[in-house]
N, C-alpha and C positions, 0 to 999 in steps of 0.2 A: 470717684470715677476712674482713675487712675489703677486701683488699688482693682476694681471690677474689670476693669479691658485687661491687666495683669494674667486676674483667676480663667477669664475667657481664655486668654491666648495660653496659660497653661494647659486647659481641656484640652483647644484642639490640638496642641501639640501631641499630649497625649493620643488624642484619637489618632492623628497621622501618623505617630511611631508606630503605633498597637498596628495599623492599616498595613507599616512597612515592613513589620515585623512578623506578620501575617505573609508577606510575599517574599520573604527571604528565604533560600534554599535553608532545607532542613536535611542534613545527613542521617540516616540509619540505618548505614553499615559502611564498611568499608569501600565497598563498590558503588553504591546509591546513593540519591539525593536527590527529592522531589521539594517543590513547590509552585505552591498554591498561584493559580494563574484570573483565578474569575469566576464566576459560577452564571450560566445558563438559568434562567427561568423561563415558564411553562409561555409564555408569550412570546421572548424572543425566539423556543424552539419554533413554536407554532409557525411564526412568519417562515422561518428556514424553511419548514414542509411545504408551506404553501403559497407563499411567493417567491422567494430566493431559487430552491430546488428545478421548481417547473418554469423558469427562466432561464436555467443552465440547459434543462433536460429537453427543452424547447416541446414539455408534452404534462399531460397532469395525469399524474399517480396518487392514488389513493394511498394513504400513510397514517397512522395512528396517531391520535392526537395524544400529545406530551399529557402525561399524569403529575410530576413532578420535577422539582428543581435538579439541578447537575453541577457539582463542584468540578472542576477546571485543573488538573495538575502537569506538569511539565516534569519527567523521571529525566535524570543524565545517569547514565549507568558506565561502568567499565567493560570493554569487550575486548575480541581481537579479531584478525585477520586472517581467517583461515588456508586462503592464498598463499598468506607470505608465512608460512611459519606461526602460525596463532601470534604475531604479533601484536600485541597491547593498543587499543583503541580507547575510542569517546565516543559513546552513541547518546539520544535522547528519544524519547517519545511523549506523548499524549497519555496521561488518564485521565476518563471521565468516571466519576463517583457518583450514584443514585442520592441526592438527600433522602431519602426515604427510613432512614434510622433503622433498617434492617442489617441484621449481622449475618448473613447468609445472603449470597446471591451470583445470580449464573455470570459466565465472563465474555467479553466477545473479544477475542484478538483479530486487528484488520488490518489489512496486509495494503497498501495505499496503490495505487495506478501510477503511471508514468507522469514524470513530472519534468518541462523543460520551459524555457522562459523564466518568466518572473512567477510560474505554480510554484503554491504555498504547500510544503509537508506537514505532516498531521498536527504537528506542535506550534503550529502557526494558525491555531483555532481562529481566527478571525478573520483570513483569509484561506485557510484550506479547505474547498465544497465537501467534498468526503470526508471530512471529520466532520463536520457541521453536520452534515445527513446520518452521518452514522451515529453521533452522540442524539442528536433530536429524532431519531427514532428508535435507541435502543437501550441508552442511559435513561429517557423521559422515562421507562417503561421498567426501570429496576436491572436493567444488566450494566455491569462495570465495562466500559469500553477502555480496551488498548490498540496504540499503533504506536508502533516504531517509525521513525523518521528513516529508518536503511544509512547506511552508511554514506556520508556524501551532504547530508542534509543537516538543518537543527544545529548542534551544540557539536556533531562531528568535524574532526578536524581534515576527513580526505576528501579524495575526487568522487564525483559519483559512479557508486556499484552496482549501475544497471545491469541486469540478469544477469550479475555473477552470483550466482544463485547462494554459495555456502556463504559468503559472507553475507550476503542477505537474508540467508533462514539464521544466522547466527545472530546477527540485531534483533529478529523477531524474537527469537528464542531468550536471549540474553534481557529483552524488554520485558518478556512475559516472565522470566524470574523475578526482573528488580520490582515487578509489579504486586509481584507476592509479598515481595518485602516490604513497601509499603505498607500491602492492604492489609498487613499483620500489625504492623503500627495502629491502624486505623480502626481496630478491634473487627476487620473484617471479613469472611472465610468463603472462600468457593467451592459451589456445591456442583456445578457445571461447565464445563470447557467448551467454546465454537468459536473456531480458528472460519474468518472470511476473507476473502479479498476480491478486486475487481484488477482485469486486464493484466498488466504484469503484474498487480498484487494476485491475481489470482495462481499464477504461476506460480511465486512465491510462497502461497497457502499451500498446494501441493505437499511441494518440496517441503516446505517446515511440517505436513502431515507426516512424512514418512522419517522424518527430525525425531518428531513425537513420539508415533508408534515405536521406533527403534530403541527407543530409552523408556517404554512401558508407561509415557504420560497417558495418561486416563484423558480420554476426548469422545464429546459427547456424540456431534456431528457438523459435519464442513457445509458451507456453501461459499461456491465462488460466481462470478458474471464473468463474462468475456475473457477466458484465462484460455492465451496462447500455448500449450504446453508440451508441443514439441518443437524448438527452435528453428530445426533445420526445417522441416516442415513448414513452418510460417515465414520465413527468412526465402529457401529456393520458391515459394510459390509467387512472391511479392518478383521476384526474379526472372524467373520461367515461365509464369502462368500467370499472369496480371488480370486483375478482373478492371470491368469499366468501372464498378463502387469503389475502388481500392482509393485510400484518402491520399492525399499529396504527401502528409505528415507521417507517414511509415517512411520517411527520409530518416524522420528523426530515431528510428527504432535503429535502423544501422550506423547511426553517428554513434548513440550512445553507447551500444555493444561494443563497438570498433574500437570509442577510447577506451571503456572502462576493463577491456579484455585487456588491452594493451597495459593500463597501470595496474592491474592486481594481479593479472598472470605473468607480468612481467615480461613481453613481446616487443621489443622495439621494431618500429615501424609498420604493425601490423596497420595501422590505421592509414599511413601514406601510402602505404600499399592498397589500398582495398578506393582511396577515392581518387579522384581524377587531378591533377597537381592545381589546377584552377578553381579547385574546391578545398581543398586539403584544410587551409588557414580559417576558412570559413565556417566550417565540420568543427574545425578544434574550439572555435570564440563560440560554438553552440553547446556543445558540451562541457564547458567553462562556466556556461551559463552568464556570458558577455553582455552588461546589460547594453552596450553601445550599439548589439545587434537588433535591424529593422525586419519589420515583420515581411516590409517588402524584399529586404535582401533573404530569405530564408528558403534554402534548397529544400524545391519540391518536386522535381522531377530524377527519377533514379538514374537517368540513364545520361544526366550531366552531371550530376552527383557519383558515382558507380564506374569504375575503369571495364570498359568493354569487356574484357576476358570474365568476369564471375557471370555475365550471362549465358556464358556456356554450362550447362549443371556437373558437366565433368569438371571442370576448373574450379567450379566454387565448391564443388565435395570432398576437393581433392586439397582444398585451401586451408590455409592455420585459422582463416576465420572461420570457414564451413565446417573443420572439423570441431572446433570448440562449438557452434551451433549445433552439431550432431549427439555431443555429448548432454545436452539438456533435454528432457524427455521427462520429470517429474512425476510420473502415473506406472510406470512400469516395476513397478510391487506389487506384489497382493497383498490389497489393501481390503484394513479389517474396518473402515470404521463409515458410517453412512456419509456418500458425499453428496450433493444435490450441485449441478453445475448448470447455470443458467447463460444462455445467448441470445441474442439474436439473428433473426434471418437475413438480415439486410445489413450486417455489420461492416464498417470500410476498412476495417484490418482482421478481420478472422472470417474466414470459410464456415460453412455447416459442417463440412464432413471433418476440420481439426476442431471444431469445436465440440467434435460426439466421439472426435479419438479416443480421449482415455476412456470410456465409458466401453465403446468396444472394444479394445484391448482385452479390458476387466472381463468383459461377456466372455471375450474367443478362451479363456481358461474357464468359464463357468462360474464368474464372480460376480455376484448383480447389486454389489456395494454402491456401484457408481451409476449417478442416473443424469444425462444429459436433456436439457430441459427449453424449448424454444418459449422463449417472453413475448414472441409475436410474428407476424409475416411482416410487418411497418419496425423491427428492433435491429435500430443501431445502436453502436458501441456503447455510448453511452447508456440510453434507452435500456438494455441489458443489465446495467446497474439500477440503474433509476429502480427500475420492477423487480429486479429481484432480490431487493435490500427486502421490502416488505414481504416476501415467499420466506424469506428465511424468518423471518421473527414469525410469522405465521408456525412453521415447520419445528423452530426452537419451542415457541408456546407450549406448542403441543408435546412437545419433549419436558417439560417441565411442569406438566401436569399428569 
């Protein structure tokens, strides 16, 4: 008996090394090192499409049912900081792997939304909605999904690098090599590039499009949802021209800009400057991402958050924080490669007419690369994604046949 519970408790040791040894980082290069975090099966996606999802989206979208399982990886890659000097960094992201035993297949890099509070980054699959939706409707179906966690997040060591745009196309960018490198390990090769993102990630898809084209990566075609993409523009209208949908939480758009400008460009006190001294402390423990902060303490009105002068448009154009907002505009290239940008019409932080900006831009030179796309007369922010995750695997499909 003895001798038998022994040989037992050998197996399972065995099984739980082999289990742990399975989820130990595995190096394959210098800069990389991915592992293995869990794998998705055709049921758990399923639930994510169709219960989890249309509880977030408070609405039901029609979404393709999962064909197959999806392996789980966690990349920590080496980066820098283009900010400071290309200073040396630590980023991570999200891969999701088709089990599908195919050695060829198309790629999606996704560019994640605004994240404040206790919101989970891509690499925190089990809490983060947007990786969930994007791997259960785009890994089920044979595409390799990546996201960058952006700097600030996951296995990084800094503050977060909200729409500091280079160091954020530089994580996406730097994800999507270490991601090669893997999938080279993995005897895996891609036959198609489509860079997505929602909100600031779609901002972000932009900017790392014109990343891309600049260094001659071969890109198939973009889709983004509710991508803000000219700062100043979204920033003075919240300012100047408030709509009654405007959401309480576009506070948090100038918290985060305010500090993250202030630590990567190196600005001391742009941020004291810009809120009111009775908010200043409170602004900071938010973008700290303070878990001691209450949902009921959390500035949602601009105009006690906000030092009366930037509601002048002369003062705040004229401002270190309005000029750096001026400088983000991500669309103003001639761009070679098809984009399809989805909104909607009811959205509580983006306009119709910033949301058809770059598109006309494109037009006013004669470029009809860019096509701006309403998800509906009832599409808010969210809602925006929600719809136009499936337009895009629709629109890739067909690119892939």
């Amino acid at each position: 008996m003895e001798r038998g519970l022994s040989l037992i408790s050998f197996v399972l040791y065995g099984l739980f090394a082999a289990v742990a040894q399975d989820k130990a980082p595995v190096k394959v290069s210098p800069d990389v090192q991915y592992q293995y975090l869990g794998t998705f099966n055709e049921a758990t996606m399923s639930d994510i499409l169709t219960k989890e999802v249309p509880q977030i989206l408070e609405d039901k979208v029609a979404y393709t049912a999962p064909r197959n399982a999806v392996k789980l990886y966690r990349v920590i890659y080496n980066s820098v900081v283009p900010e400071q000097e290309n200073r040396p960094t630590v980023a991570s992201g999200i891969l999701a792997i088709p089990a599908t035993g195919a050695r060829t297949m198309p790629l999606i890099s996704y560019q994640h939304g605004t994240l404040y509070g206790d919101m989970a980054p891509p690499s925190d699959h089990e809490r983060s909605f947007e990786s969930r939706l994007m791997i259960s409707q785009f890994a089920s179906q044979g595409y390799v999904v990546i996201s960058a966690d952006y700097f600030g997040f996951g296995a990084s060591p800094e503050k977060d690098s909200y729409i500091v745009l280079n160091s954020q196309v530089q994580a996406s960018y730097d994800m999507y090599r270490a991601a090669l490198v893997v999938l080279e390990k993995e005897g895996i090769a891609i036959n198609r590039f489509f860079p997505t993102g929602w909100s600031q990630g779609g901002v972000i898809t932009m900017a790392f499009l014109e990343r891309l084209e600049t260094l001659g990566v071969p890109v198939t075609a973009v889709g983004t949802a509710a991508a803000q993409c000219d700062a100043f523009v979204m920033v003075n209208g919240f300012l100047s021209h408030p709509r009654p949908i405007d959401a309480g939480w576009v506070t948090t758009m100038f918290i985060l800009t305010a500090f993250a400008f202030e630590e990567y460009y190196r600005i001391p006190g742009l941020a004291r400057g810009l809120f009111n001294d009775d908010q200043y402390e409170l602004a900071r423990r938010v973008y700290l991402k303070d878990p001691t902060v209450q949902k009921k303490d959390f500035p949602l009105d601009l105009r006690k958050l906000i030092r009366p002068e930037y509601f002048d448009p002369q003062y705040f154009a004229h401002s270190a924080y309005g000029k750096l907002a001026l400088e983000m505009h991500p669309y103003r290239w001639d761009i070679r490669t098809p984009v399809r940008m989805y909104y909607g019409d009811v959205d509580e932080c983006l306009t119709i007419g910033l949301a058809r900006l770059p598109m006309e831009w494109q037009k006013a030179m004669g470029n009809n690369k860019v096509e701006a796309i309403s998800v509906g007369a009832d599409g808010t922010h969210r809602l925006a994604f929600g719809r136009a995750v499936p337009e895009w695997k629709s629109w890739f499909d067909a690119m892939l046949k």
